[in-house]
N, C-alpha and C positions, 0 to 999 in steps of 0.2 A: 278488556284489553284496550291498549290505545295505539294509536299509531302504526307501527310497522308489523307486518306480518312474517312469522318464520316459519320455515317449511312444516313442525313439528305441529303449530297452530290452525296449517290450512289442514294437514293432514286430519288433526279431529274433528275441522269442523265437516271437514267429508264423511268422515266415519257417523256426524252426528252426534257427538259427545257434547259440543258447545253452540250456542246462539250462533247463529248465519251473523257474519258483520254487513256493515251495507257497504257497498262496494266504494272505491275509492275515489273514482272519475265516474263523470255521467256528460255524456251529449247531450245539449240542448236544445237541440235540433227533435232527435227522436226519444228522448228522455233513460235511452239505455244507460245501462252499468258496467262499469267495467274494475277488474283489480289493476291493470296494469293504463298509464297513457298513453293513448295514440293521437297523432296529430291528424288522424281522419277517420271520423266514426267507419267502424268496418261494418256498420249494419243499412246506415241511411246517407254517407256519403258527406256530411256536416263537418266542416271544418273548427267545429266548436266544440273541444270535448275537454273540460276542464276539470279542476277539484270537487266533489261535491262536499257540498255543506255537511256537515256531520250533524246539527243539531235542527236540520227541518226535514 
């Protein structure tokens, strides 16, 4: 799969049917993951939560 996720896609991958994708954003602060962006890590407070790299 590339790029954008539609509801039918999260749906399977809940269910288990397909490979987990890695998540979209990641803070570099505490290295969490997220699907959606936020301009403040909600887990460590890091003002740093950007794109993550897809190929590292």
């Amino acid at each position: 799969m590339g790029g954008r996720s539609t509801p039918l896609s999260r749906l399977k991958r809940l269910a288990g049917l397909t490979k987990p994708e890695p998540p979209s954003y990641r803070c570099h602060g505490c290295q969490a993951g997220f699907e959606v962006q936020y301009h403040v890590c909600p887990d460590c407070g890091s003002y740093t939560v950007e794109r993550a790299e897809r190929g590292a």
